[in-house]
C-alpha positions in Angstrom: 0.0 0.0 0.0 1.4 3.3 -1.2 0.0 6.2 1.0 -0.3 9.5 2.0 -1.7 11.3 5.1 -2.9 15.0 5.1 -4.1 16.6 7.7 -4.1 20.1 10.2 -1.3 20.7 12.5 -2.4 19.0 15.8 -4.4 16.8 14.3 -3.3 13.4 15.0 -1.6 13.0 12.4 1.7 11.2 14.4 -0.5 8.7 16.5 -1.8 7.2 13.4 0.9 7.2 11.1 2.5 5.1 13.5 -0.7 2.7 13.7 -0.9 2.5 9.9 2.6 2.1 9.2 3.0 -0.7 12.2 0.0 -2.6 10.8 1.1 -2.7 7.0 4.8 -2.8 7.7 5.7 -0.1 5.8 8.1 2.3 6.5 6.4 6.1 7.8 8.4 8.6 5.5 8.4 12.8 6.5 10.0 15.0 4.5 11.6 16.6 7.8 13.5 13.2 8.3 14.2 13.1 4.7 16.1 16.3 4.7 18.3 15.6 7.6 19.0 12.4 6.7 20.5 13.1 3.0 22.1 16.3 4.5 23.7 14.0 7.1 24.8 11.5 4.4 26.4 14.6 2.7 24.1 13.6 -0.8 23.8 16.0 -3.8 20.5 16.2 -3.3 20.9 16.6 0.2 23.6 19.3 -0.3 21.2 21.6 -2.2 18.3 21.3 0.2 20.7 22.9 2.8 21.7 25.2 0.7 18.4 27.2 0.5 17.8 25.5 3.7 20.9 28.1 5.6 19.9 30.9 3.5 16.0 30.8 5.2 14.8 30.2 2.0 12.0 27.5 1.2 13.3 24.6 -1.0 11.9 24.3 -4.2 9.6 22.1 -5.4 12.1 20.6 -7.7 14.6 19.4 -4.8 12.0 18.6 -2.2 10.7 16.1 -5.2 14.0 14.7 -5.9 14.6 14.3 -2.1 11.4 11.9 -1.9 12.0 10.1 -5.4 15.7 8.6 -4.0 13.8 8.1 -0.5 11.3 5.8 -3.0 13.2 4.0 -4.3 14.9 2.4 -1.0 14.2 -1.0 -0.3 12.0 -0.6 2.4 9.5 1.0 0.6 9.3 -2.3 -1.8 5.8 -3.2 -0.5 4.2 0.2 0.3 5.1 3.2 2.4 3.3 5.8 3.9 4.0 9.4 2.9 3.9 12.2 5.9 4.9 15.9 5.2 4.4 15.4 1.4 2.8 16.3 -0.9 1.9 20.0 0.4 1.0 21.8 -2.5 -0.9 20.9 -5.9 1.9 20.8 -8.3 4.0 18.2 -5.9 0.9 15.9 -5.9 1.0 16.3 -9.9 4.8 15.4 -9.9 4.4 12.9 -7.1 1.8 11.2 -10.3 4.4 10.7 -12.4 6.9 9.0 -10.3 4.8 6.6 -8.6 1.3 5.0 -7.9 -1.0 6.4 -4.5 -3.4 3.4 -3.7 -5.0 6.0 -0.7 -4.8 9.2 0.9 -6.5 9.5 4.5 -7.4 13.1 5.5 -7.1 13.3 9.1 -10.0 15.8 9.5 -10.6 17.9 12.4 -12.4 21.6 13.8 -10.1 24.5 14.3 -11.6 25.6 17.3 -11.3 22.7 19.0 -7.5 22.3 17.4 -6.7 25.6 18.8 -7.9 24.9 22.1 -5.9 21.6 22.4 -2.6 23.0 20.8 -3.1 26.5 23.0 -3.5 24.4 26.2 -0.2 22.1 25.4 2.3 21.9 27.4 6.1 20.5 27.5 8.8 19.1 29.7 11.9 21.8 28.8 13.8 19.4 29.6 14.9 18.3 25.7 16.1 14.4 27.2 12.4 14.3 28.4 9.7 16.1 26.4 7.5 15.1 28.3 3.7 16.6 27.0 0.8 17.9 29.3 -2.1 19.7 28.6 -3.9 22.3 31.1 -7.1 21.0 31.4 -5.7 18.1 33.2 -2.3 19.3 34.4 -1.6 22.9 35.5 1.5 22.3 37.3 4.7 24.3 36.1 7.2 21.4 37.5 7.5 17.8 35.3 5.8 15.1 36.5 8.6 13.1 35.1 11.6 14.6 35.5 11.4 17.5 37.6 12.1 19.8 34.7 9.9 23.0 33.3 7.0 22.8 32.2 6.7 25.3 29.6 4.6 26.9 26.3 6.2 26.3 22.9 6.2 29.0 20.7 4.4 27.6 18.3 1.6 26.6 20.5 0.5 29.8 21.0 -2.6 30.4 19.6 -1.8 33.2 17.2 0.9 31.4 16.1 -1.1 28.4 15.6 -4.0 29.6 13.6 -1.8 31.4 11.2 0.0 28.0 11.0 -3.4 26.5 10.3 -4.4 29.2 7.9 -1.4 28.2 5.5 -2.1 24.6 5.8 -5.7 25.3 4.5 -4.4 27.7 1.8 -2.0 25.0 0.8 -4.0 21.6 1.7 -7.7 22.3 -0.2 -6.6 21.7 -3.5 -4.6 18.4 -2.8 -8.3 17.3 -1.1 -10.1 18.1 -3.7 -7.3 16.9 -6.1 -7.5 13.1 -4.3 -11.4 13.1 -3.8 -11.8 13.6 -7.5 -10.0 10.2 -8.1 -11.5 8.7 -5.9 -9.1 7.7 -3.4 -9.6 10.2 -0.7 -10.7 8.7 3.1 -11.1 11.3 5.9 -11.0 10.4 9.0 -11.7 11.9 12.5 -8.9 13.7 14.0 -11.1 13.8 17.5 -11.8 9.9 17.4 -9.9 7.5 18.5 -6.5 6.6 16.1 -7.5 3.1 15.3 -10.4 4.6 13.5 -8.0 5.5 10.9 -6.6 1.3 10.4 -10.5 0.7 10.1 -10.9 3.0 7.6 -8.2 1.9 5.5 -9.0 -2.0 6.0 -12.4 -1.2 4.6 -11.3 0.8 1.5 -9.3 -2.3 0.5 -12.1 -4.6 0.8 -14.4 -2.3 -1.5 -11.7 -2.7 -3.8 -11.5 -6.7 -4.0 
């Protein structure tokens, strides 16, 4: 199973990517990881990620394909893989096309409110050995349960920063939904519901298809 998984920051996207890829045994592939792992390895492609990459610049569409085209072709991703981070825009889904097959594309779907309120209301261990996670509604302490570290706001948990965040990930995300629907292979998915739902989902778009 070749697949891809959109979906809000905050969603849930993590917790079931690691469901789905444990229950097909494929490999779970972000194009964060991707990056650091080719500029690690010093690779040609890598090299020209990081070259935009320590100029603040975004890196173009061209690289960012490239980078996931050699990630492809790895043997782990012989019997599926499940794609995380990519595509984000309309014209890498079109190049994505012509470089290999997408049997599904689950749309982890969820309210903003209710995605601001749970990302505003996160909290983490500062304690970078222990990143440990809180939220306030349940935890309102300033000392780890854990560790004994900070408890602390991330930046990018603060709610202006989130739903600007958000804003761009609609702007960017729309057309690749209604890109995926229209062929049929789009399955959305409740970000609020419990993760498994998302194996479910998947399990019974396979069956339609025998």
């Amino acid at each position: 199973m070749n697949l891809i998984l959109l979906g809000a920051p905050g969603a849930g996207k993590g917790t079931r990517a690691a469901l789905i890829a444990a229950e097909y045994q494929i490999p779970h592939i972000s194009t964060g990881d991707i990056f650091r792992q080719n500029i690690k390895e010093g690779t040609s492609v890598g090299l020209k990620a990081k070259a935009y990459m320590d100029q603040g610049k975004l890196v173009p569409d061209e690289v960012v394909i490239e980078l996931v085209q050699s990630r492809l072709i790895k043997e782990d991703c012989k019997n599926g893989y499940l794609l995380d981070g990519f595509p984000r825009t309309l014209p890498q889904a079109e190049a994505l096309d012509k470089i290999t097959h997408i049997d599904v594309v689950i749309d982890v779907v969820a309210d903003a409110d209710l995605l601001a309120k749970r990302i505003s209301g996160r909290r983490v261990c500062a304690n970078a050995a222990c990143g440990a996670s809180y939220h306030v509604e349940t935890y309102g302490g300033s000392v780890c349960g854990k560790c004994g570290g900070s408890v602390v706001q991330r930046d990018d948990d603060r709610e202006e920063v989130f739903l600007a965040r958000l804003a761009v990930y609609d702007a960017q995300t729309a057309p690749l939904v209604n890109y995926y629907a229209a062929k049929g292979i789009l399955k959305a998915v409740d970000g609020l519901k419990n993760p498994p739902e998302a194996v479910r989902v998947l399990r019974a778009f396979e069956e339609s298809k025998m």
